[in-house]
LONU-984899 format. One record per residue (C-alpha): residue number from 0; residue in one letter; x, y, z. Coordinates in steps of 0.02 Angstrom, whole numbers, plus 50000, padded with zeros to 5 digits. Layout:
<recs>
k,r,u,v,w
NUM,a,X,Y,Z .
...
</recs>
This chain:
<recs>
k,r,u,v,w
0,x,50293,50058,49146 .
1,x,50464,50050,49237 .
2,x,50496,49895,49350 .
3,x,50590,49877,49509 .
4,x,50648,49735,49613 .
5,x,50559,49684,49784 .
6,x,50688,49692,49919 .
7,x,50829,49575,49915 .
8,x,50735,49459,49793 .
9,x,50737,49447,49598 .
10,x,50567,49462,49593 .
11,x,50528,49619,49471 .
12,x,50342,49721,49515 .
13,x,50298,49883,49407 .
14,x,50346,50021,49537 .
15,x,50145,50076,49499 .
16,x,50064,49934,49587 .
17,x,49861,49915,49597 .
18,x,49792,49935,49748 .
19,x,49602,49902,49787 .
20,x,49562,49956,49970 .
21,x,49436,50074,49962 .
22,x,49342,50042,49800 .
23,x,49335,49863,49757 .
24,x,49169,49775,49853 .
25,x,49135,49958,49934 .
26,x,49136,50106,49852 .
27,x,49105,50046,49661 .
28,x,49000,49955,49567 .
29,x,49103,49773,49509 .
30,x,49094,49806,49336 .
31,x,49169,49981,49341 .
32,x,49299,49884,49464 .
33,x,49318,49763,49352 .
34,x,49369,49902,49193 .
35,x,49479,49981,49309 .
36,x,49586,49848,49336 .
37,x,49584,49804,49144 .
38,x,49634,49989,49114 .
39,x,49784,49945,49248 .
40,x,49850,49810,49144 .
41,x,49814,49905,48982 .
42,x,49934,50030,49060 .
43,x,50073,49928,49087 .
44,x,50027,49865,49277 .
45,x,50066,49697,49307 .
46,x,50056,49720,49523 .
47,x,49894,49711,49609 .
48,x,49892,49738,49804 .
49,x,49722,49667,49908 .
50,x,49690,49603,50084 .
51,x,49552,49485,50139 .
52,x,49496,49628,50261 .
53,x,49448,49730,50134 .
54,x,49261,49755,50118 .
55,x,49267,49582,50236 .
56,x,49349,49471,50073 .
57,x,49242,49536,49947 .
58,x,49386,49663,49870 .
59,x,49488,49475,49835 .
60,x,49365,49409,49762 .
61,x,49319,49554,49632 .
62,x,49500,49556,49586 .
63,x,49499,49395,49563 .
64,x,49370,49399,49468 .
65,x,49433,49539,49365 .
66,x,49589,49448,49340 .
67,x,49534,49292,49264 .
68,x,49598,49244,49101 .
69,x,49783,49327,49107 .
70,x,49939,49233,49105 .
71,x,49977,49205,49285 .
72,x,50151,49215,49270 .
73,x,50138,49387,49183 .
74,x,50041,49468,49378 .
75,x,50107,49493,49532 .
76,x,49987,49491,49655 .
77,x,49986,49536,49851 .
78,x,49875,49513,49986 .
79,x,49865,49514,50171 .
80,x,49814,49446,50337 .
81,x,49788,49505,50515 .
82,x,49641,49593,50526 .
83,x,49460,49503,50577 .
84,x,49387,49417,50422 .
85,x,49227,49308,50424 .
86,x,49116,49318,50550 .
87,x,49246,49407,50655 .
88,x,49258,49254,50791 .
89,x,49392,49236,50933 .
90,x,49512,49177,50803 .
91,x,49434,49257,50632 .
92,x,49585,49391,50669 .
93,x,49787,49412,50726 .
94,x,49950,49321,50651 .
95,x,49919,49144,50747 .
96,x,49955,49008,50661 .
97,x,49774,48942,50632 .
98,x,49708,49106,50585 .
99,x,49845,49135,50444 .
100,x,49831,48950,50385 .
101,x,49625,48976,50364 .
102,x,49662,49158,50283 .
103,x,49804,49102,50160 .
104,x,49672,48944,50101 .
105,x,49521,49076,50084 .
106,x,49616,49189,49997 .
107,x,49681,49111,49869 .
108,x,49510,49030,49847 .
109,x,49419,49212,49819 .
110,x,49580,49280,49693 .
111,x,49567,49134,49594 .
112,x,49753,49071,49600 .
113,x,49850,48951,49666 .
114,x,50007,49053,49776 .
115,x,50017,49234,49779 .
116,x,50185,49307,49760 .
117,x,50189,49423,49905 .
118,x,50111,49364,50087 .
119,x,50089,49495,50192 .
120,x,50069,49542,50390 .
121,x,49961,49674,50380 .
122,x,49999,49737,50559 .
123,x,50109,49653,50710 .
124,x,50031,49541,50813 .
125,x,50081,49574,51013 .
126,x,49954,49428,51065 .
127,x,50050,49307,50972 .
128,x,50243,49254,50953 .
129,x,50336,49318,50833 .
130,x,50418,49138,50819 .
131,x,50242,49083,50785 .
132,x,50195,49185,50648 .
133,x,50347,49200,50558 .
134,x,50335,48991,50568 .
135,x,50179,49005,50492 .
136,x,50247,49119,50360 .
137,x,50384,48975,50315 .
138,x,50274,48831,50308 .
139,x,50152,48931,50206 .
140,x,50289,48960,50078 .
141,x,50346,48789,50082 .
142,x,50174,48728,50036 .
143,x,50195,48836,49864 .
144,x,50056,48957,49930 .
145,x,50178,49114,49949 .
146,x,50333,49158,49871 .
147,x,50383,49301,49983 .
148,x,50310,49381,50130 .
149,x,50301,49556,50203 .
150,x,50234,49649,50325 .
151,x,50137,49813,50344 .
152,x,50167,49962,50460 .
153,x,50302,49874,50575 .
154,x,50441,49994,50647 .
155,x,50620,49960,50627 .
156,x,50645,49858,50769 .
157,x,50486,49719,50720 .
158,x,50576,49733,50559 .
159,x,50731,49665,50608 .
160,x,50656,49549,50713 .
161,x,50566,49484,50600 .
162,x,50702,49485,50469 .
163,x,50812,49372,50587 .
164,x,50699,49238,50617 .
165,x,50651,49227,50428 .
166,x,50830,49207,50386 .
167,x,50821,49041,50509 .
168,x,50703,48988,50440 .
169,x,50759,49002,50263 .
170,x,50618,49114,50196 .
171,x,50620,49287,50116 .
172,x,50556,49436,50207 .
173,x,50570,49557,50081 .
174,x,50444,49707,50109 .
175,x,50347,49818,50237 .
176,x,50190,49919,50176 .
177,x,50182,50080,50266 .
178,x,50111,50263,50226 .
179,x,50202,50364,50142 .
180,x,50199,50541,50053 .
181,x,50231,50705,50061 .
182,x,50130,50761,50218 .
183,x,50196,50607,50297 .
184,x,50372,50543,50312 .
185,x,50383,50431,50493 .
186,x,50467,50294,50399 .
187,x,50602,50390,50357 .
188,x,50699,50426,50535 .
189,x,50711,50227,50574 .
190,x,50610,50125,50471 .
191,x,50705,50153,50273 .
192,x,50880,50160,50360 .
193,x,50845,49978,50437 .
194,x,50762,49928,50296 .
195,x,50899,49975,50171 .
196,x,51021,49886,50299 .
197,x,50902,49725,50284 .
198,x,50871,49744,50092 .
199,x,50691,49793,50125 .
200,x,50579,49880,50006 .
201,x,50451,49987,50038 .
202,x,50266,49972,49977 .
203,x,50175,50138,49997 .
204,x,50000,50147,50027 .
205,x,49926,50338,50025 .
206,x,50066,50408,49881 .
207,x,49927,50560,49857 .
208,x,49878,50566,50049 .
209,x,49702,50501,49994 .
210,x,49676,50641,49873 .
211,x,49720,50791,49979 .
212,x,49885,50800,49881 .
213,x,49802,50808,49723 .
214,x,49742,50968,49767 .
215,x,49542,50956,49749 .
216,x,49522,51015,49921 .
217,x,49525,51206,49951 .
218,x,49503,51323,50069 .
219,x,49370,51371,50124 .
220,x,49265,51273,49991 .
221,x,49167,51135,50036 .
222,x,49242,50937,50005 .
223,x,49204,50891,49825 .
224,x,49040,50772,49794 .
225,x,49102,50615,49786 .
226,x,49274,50641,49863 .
227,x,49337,50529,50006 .
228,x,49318,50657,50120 .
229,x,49130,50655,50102 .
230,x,49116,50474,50132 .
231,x,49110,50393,50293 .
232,x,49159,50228,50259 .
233,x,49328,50296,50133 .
234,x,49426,50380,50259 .
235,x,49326,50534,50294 .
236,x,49366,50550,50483 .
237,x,49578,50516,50435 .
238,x,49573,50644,50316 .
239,x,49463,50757,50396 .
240,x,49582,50751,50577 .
241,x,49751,50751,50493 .
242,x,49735,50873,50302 .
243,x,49583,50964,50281 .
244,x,49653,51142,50389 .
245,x,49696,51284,50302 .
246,x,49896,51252,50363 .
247,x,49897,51108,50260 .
248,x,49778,51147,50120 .
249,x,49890,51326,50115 .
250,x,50040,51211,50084 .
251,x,49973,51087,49968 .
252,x,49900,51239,49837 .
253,x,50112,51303,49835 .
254,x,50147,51123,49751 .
255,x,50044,51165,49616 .
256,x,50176,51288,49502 .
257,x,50286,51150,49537 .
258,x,50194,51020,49466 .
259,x,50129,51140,49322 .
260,x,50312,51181,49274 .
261,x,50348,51001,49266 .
262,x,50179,50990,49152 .
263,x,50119,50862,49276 .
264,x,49967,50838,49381 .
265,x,49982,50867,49584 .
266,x,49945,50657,49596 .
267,x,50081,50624,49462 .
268,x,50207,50741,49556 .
269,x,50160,50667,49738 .
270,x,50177,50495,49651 .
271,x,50360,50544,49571 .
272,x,50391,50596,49730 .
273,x,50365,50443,49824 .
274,x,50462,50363,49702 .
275,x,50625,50456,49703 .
276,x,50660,50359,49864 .
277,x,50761,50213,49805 .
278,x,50716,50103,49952 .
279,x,50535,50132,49873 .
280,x,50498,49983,49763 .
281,x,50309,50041,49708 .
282,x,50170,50146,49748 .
283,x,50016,50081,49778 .
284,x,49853,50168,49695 .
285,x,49686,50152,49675 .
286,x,49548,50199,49574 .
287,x,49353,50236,49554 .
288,x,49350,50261,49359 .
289,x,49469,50208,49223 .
290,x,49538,50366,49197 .
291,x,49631,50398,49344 .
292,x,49719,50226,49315 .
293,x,49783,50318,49153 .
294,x,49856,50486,49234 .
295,x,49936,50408,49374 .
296,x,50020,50276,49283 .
297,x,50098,50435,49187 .
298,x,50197,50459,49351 .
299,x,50298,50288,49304 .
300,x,50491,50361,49254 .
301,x,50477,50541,49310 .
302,x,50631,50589,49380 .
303,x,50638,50737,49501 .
304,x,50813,50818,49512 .
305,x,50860,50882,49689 .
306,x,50800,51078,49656 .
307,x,50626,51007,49610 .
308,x,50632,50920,49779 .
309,x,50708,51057,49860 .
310,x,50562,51167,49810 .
311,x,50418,51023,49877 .
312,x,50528,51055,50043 .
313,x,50519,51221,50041 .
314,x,50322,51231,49995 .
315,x,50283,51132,50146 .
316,x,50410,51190,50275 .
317,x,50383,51088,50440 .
318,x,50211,51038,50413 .
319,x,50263,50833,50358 .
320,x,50242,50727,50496 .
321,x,50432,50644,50554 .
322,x,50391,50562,50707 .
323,x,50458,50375,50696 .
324,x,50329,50345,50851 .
325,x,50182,50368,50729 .
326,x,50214,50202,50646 .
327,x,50119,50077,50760 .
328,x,50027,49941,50772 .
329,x,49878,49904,50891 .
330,x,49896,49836,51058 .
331,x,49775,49719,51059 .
332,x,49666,49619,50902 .
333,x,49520,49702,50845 .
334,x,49365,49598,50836 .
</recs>
């Protein structure tokens, strides 16, 4: 496992980080949770990535859970707040002050630790100040809970925002989480060239486009058993709307000779991929067996030259999606 610094920070994180959105307190049982994040650290993963909205807190606490009895020092670990938690109150949601303070304290109750390295906005907040919550942010790292913070899918202009009023305040805003893959590049118009200017890393969610890139889905076949695409609480309707048409699907099966001539699988060539953009720090990914911990970890050190990423360009013409626009927030909380 390769490392990579976070941002402008010397805080090292293995550029395959953990992530447990859609599985952890959802979609598998704990204990196979549980062996899937052993098989992460097995493998040379040392970053895990949560949020207290996933599965409403129960994803932190099986982490947690699954974590106990490492060497703190050795993990990184990352969470986030913004969305409603809890019973989903007036002020169980957003980036006010008393809403992060309450999230940061149940948080690191359910992981089990006392900080977290990485604190995370996991959306921008129009309801509330941006001086409030980034005042938040500092006081929570001056009480030893976070080390850094970050943000997720903010555009360029949040980002430097935000950037400014962290360096008043003398914390570290070191990282935004957006989407990012093949079939969709809106970060890289405005978002990476502000970032690189700020000394902002990126930490991708979605490297494999939530399986379509790893080619299971065909034309004209039916969605595998099992798959994400089947399942209405794991991103069905996303994938359904924006991948599974025979334009993409068309595309995706010309990437396959490329990965086979690289004697890779399509996930560990859309995961390379990802990560042969050096304002890329890690890729987040996340498993429902074991296994797939394994291969994708594999995709740790590949190095595509510029004809391999010539040819991914070439295999899917104009399909990726450029348009800075689609990197938003919502306008108002959801409750």
């Amino acid at each position: 496992m390769e490392h990579r610094y976070l941002g402008n920070s010397g805080l090292k994180i293995s550029e395959i980080t953990y992530g447990n959105w859609l599985t952890h307190g959802s979609q598998v049982e704990n204990d196979t949770a549980t062996k899937c994040v052993h098989a992460a650290l097995d493998n040379g993963i040392s970053t895990f990535d949560t949020a207290d909205v996933y599965a409403n807190t129960v994803a932190e606490q099986v982490l947690g859970d699954a974590l106990k009895g490492q060497r703190r020092e050795s993990l990184e670990i990352f969470t986030k707040v913004y969305f409603p938690t809890g019973p989903k109150g007036h002020n169980d949601t957003g980036l006010s002050r008393k809403h992060m303070m309450e999230s940061i304290n149940g948080s690191l109750s359910r992981l089990g630790t006392d900080y977290v390295d990485l604190y995370q906005a996991h959306r921008y907040d129009y309801e509330t100040p941006l001086e409030e919550t980034m005042q938040a942010f500092a006081d929570i790292v001056r009480a030893g809970k976070a080390l850094y913070i970050g943000v997720s899918e903010w555009n360029a202009d949040q980002l430097r925002a935000a950037h400014q009023l962290a360096r008043d305040l003398g914390i570290q805003l070191v990282s935004n989480q957006p989407q990012y893959n093949m079939l969709w590049r809106v970060i890289e118009p405005k978002v990476i060239p502000t970032s690189k200017e700020l000394g902002i890393s990126q930490v991708v969610w979605s490297p494999i486009a939530q399986g379509v890139l790893t080619g299971k889905y065909k034309v004209g076949q039916p969605a595998p058993a099992g798959s994400r695409a089947t399942d209405e609480n794991g991103g069905k309707e996303t994938i359904t709307d924006r991948y599974l048409n025979d334009e993409t699907l068309n595309a995706v099966a010309k990437l396959e000779p490329i990965a086979a001539d690289l004697e890779l699988t399509m996930a560990q060539l859309a995961i390379a991929w990802v990560l042969a953009n050096d304002n890329v720090a890690t890729a987040l990914v996340g498993a429902s067996r074991p296994e797939q911990v394994e291969s994708n970890v594999a995709a740790s050190g590949v190095k595509l030259d510029a004809e391999v990423l010539a040819r991914i360009d070439e295999a899917l013409g104009d399909l990726p999606e450029t348009n800075p626009s689609k990197t938003k927030s919502p306008a108002t909380r959801l409750v």
